[in-house]
N, C-alpha and C positions, 0 to 999 in steps of 0.2 A: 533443421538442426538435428544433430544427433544429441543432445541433452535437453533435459525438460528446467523452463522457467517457471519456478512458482511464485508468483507474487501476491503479499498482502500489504492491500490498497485499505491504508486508517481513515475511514469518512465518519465525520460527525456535521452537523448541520445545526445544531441546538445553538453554537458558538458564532454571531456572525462572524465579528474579529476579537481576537484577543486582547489588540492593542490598540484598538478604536478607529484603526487606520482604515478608510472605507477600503471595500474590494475592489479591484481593476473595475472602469467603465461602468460603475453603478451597480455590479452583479448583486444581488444577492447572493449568501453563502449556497443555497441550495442549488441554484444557478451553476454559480463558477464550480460546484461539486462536479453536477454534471456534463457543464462541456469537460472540465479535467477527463473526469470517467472515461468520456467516448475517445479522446487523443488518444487515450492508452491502449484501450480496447480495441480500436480501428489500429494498431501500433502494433498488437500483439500479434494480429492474424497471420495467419501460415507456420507459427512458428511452436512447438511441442510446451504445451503451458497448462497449469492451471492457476485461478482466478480468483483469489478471495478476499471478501469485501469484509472488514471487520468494524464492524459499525458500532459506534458510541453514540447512545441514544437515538439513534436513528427516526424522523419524523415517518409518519406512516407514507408521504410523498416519495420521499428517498428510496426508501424499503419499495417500494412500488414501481419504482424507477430501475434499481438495480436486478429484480427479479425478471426481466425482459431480459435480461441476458444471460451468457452461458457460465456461471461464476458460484461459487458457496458463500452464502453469508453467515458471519460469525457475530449475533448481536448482544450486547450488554450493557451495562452502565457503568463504565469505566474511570472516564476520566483521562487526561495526558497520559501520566505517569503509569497508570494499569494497563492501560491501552497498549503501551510501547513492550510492556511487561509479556502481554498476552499475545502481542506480536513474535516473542522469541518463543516464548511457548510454542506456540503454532508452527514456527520454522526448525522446531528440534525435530518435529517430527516427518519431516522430508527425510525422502535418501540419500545418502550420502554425496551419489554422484546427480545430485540433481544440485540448481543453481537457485538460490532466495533474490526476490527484489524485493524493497522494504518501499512503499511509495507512500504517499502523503494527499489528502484529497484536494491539495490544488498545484499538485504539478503537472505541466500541459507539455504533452507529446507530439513532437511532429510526425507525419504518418509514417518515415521513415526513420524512426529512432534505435526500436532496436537492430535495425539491419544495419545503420552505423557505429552504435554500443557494443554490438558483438564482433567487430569484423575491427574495431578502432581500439577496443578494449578502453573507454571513455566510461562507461557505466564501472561504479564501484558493486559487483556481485558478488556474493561472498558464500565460499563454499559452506553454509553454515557447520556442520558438524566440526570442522575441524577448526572456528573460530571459536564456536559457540561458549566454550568453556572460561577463555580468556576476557573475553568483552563479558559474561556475565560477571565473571569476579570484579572487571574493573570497573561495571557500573556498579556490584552491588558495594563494592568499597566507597563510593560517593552519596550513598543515596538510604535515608534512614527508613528504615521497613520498619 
């Protein structure tokens, strides 16, 4: 590809479920983390990217897991809401003419995803700088700082 994909991939592991509903097939959270992780990653190859993992409280497992591969990690004690927050942080500072993916630590990739995302235009990408301003205002108009 002649453009680079930057994606930050939000994993936390501390949560198994939010809403008590067990995970797919008995996974554990730490589990279904990591096969998500590897769909993506095995998804990403050949393609002009960088990788970054922003981890919300991250167990030392995790941290240990993610560090095997080619990616930066961004660790803190966030929380949803900061987390999401510090996600746009991190994507203002991409170049302009680069592409954001915003991904979630349990969405599971087929190993051909992006090569049909990019050629289908089925993936929502978004040039961030040229969004960036409008979607902050319109979440910070909903949301009490």
């Amino acid at each position: 590809t002649s453009f680079k994909i930057n994606i930050i991939y939000r994993a936390c592991d501390v949560v198994n479920a939010v809403n008590k509903d067990p995970r797919p097939f008995g996974f554990d959270k730490t589990t279904l983390v990591k096969i998500c992780f590897k769909s993506l990653y095995n998804s990403i190859q050949g393609y002009n990217y960088k990788l970054i993992v922003l981890g919300d409280k991250l167990s030392a497992e995790l941290r240990a897991f993610f560090l095997r591969f080619d990616v930066e990690i961004i660790e803190g004690d966030y929380g949803n809401d900061n987390s999401i927050r510090e996600a746009f942080t991190i994507a203002q500072k991409f170049d302009d003419n680069e592409w954001v993916y915003f991904c979630e630590d349990d969405y599971l990739h087929t190993p051909d995803f992006f090569k049909k995302s990019m050629s289908d235009c089925s993936i929502i990408v978004i040039n961030f700088r040229i969004s960036f301003f409008l979607l902050l205002r319109s979440i910070m108009k909903y949301t009490i700082l």
